[in-house]
MMTF fields as JSON, N, C-alpha, C and O atoms, coordinates in Angstrom:
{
  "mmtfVersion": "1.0.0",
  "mmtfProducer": "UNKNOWN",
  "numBonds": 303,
  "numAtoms": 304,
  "numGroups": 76,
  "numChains": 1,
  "numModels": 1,
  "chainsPerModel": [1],
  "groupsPerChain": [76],
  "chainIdList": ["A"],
  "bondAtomList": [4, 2, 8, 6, 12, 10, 16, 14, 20, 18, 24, 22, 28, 26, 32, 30, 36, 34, 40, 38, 44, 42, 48, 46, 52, 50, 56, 54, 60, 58, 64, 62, 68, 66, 72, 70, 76, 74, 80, 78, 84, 82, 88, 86, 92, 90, 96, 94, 100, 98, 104, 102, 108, 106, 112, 110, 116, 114, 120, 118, 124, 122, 128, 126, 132, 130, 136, 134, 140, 138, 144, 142, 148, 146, 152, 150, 156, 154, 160, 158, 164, 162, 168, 166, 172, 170, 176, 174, 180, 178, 184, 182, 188, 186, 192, 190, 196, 194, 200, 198, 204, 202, 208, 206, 212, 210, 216, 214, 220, 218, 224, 222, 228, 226, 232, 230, 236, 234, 240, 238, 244, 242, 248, 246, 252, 250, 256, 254, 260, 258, 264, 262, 268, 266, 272, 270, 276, 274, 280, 278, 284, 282, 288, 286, 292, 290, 296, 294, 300, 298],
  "bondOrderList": [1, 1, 1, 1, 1, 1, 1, 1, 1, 1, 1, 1, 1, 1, 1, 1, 1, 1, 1, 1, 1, 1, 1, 1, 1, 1, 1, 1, 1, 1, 1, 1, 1, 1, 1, 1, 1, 1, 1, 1, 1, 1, 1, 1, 1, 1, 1, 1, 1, 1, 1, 1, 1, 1, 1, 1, 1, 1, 1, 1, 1, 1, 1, 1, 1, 1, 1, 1, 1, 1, 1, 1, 1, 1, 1],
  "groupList": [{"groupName": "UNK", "atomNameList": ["N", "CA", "C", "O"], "elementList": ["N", "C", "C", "O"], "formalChargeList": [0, 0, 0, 0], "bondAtomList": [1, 0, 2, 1, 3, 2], "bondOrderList": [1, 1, 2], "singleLetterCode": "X", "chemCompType": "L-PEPTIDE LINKING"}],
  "groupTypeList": [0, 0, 0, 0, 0, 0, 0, 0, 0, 0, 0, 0, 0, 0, 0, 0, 0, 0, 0, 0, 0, 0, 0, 0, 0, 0, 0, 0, 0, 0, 0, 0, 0, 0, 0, 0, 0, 0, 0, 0, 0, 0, 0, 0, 0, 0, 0, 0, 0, 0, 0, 0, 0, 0, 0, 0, 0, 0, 0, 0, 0, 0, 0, 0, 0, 0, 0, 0, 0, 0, 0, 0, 0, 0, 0, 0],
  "groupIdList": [1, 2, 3, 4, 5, 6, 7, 8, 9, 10, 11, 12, 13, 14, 15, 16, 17, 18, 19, 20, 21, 22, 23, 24, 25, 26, 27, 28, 29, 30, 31, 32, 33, 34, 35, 36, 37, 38, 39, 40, 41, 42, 43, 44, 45, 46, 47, 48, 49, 50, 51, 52, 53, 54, 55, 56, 57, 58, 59, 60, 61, 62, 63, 64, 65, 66, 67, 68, 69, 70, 71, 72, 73, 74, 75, 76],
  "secStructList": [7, 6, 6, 2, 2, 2, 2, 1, 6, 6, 7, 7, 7, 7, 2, 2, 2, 2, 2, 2, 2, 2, 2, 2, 2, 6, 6, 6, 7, 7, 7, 6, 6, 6, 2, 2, 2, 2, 2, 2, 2, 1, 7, 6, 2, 2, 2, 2, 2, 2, 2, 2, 2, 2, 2, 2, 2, 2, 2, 2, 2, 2, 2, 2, 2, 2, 2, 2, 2, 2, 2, 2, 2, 2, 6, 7],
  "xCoordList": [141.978, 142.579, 142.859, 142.362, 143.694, 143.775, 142.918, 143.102, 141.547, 140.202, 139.545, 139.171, 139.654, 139.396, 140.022, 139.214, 141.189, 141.845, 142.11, 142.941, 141.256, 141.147, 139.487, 139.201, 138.608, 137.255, 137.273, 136.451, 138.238, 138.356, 138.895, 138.666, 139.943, 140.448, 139.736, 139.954, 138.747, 137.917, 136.248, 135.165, 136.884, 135.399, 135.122, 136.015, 133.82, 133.766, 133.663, 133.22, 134.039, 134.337, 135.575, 136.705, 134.868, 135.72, 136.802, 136.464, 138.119, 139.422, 138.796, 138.838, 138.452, 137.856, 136.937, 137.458, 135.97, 135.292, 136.259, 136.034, 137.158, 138.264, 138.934, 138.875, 139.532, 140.093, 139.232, 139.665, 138.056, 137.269, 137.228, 137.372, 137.054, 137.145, 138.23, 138.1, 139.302, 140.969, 140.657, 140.553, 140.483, 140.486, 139.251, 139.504, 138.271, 137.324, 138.317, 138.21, 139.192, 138.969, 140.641, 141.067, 141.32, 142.482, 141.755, 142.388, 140.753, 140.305, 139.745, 139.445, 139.275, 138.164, 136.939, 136.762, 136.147, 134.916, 134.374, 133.201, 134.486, 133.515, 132.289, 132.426, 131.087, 130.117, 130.178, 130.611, 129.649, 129.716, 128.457, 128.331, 128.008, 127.197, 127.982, 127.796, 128.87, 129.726, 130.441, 130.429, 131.328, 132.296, 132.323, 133.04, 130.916, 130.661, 130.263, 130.243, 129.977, 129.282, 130.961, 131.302, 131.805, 132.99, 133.706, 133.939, 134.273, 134.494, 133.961, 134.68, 132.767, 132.481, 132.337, 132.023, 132.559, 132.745, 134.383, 134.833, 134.826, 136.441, 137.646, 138.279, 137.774, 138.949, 140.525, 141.396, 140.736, 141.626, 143.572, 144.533, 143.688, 144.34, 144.383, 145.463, 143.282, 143.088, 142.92, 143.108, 142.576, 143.121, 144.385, 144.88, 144.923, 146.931, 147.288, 148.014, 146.748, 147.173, 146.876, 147.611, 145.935, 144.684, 145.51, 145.086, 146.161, 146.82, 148.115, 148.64, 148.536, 150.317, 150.13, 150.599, 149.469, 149.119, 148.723, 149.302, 147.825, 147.189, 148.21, 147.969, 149.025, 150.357, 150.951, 150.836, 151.584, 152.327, 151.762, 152.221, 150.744, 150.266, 150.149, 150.343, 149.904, 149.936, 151.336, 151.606, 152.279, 153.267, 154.043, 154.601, 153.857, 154.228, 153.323, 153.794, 152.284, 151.868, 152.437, 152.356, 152.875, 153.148, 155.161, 156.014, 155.212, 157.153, 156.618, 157.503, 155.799, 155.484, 155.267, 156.05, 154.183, 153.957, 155.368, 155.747, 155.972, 156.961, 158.138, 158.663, 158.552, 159.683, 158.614, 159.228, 157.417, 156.931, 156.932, 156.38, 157.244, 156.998, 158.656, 158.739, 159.419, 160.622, 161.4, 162.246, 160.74, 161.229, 160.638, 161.256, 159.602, 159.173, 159.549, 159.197, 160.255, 160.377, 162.158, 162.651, 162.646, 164.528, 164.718, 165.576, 163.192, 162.998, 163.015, 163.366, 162.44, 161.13, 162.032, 161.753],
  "yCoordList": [-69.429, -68.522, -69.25, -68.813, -70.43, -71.147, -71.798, -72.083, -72.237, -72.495, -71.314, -71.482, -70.0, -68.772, -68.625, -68.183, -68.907, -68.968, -70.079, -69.972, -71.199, -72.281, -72.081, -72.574, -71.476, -71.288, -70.068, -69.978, -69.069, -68.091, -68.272, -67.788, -69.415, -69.799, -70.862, -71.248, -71.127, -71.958, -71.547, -72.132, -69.908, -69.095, -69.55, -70.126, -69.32, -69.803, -68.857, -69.227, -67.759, -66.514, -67.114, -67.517, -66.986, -67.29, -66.421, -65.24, -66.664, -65.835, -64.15, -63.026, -64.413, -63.961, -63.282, -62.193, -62.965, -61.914, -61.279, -60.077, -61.628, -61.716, -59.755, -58.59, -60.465, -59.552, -58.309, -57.167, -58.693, -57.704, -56.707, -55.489, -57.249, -56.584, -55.646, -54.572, -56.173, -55.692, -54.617, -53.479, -54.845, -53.649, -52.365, -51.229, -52.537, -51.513, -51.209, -49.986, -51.626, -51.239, -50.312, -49.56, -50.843, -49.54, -48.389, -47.411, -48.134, -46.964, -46.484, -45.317, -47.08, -46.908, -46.274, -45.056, -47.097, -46.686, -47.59, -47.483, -48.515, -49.73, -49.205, -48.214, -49.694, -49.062, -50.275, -51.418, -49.73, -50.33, -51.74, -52.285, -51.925, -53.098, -54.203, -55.374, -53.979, -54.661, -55.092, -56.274, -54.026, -54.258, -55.847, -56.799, -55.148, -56.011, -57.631, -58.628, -57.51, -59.19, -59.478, -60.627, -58.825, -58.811, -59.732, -60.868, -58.939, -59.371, -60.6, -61.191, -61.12, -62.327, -63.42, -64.596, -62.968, -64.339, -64.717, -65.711, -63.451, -63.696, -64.32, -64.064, -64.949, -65.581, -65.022, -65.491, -64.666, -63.597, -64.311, -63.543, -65.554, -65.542, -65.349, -65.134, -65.395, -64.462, -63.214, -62.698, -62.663, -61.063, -60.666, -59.675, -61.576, -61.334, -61.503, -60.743, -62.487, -62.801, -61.687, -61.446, -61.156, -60.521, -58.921, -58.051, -58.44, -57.57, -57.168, -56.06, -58.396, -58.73, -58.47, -57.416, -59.332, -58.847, -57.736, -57.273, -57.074, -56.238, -54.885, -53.733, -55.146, -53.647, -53.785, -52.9, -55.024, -55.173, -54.624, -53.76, -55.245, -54.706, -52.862, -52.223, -52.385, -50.829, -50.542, -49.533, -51.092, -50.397, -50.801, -50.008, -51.98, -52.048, -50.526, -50.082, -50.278, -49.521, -47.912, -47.047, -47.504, -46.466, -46.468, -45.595, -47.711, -47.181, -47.557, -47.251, -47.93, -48.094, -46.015, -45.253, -45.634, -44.438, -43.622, -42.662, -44.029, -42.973, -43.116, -42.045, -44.141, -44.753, -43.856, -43.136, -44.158, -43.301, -41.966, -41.268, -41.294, -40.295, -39.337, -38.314, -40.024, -39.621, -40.009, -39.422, -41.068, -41.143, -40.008, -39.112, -40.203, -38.644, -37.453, -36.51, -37.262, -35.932, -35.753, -34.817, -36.786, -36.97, -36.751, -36.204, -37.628, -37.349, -36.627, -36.778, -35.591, -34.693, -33.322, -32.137],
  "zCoordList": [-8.34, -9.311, -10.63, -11.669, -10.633, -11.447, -12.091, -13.274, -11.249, -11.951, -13.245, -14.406, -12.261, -12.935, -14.52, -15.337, -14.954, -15.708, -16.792, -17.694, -16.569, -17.204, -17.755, -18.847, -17.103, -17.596, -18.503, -19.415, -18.269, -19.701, -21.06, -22.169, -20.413, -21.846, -22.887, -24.036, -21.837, -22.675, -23.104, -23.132, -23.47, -24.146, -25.517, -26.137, -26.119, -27.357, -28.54, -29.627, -28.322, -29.299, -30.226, -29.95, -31.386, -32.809, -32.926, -33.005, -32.966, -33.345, -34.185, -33.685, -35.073, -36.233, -35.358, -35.6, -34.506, -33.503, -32.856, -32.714, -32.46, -30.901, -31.896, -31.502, -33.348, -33.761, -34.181, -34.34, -34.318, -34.677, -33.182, -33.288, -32.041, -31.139, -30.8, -30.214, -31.235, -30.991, -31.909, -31.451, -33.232, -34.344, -33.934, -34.336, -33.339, -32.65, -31.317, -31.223, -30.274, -29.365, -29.245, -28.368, -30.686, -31.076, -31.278, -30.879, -31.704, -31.831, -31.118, -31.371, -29.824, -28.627, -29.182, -29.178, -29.635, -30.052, -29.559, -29.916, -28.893, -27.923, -27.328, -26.611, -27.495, -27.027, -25.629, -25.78, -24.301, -23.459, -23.102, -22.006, -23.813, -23.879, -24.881, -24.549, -26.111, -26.739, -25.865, -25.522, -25.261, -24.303, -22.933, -22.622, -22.517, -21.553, -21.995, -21.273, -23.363, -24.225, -24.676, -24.398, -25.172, -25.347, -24.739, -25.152, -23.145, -21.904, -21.355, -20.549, -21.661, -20.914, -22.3, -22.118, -23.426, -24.146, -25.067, -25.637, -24.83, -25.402, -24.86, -23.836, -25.516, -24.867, -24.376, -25.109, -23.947, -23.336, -23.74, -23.719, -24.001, -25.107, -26.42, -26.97, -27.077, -27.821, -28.058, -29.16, -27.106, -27.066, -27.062, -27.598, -26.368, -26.427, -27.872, -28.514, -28.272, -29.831, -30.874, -31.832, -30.638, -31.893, -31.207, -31.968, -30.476, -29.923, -30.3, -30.406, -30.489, -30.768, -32.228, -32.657, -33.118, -34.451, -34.825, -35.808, -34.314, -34.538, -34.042, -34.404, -33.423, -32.822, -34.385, -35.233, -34.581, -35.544, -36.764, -37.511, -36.824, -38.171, -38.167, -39.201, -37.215, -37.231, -37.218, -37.869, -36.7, -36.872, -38.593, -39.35, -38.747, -40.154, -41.562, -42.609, -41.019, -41.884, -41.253, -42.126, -40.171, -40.039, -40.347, -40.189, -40.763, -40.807, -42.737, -43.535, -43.135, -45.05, -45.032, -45.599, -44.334, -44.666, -44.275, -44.947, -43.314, -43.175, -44.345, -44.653, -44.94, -45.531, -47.441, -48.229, -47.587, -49.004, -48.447, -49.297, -47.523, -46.748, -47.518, -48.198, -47.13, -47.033, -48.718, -49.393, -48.881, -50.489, -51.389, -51.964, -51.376, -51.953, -51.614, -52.322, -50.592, -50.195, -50.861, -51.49, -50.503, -51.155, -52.878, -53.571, -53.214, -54.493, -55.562, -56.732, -54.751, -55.983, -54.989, -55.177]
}
């Protein structure tokens, strides 16, 4: 098990792919041949990472839209 887990973390998918994957697979548009080349070359701490960022970063843009959301509306 522990072997298992030392040979994934040592995939050679560039950070910089890893997130590209994260940013396609918020939207689920993964075509299943990506998926599967995905899966066997990503590094799966990097998916935690490129995940954690990538929540954050959506939620930072949905409390910006809600906060111009509501200023304009108190506003005008």
């Amino acid at each position: 098990m522990t072997e298992d887990l030392k040979q994934a973390s040592q995939r050679k998918a560039s950070f910089g792919a890893t997130m590209k994957a994260v940013f396609w697979s918020f939207f689920g548009v993964r075509k299943r041949r990506d998926y599967e080349s995905d899966a066997a070359r990503l590094n799966p701490v990097h998916v935690i990472i490129a995940g954690v960022i990538g929540a954050a970063i959506f939620v930072a843009v949905l409390v910006s839209i809600v906060r111009l959301v509501v200023a304009n509306a108190a506003g005008g």
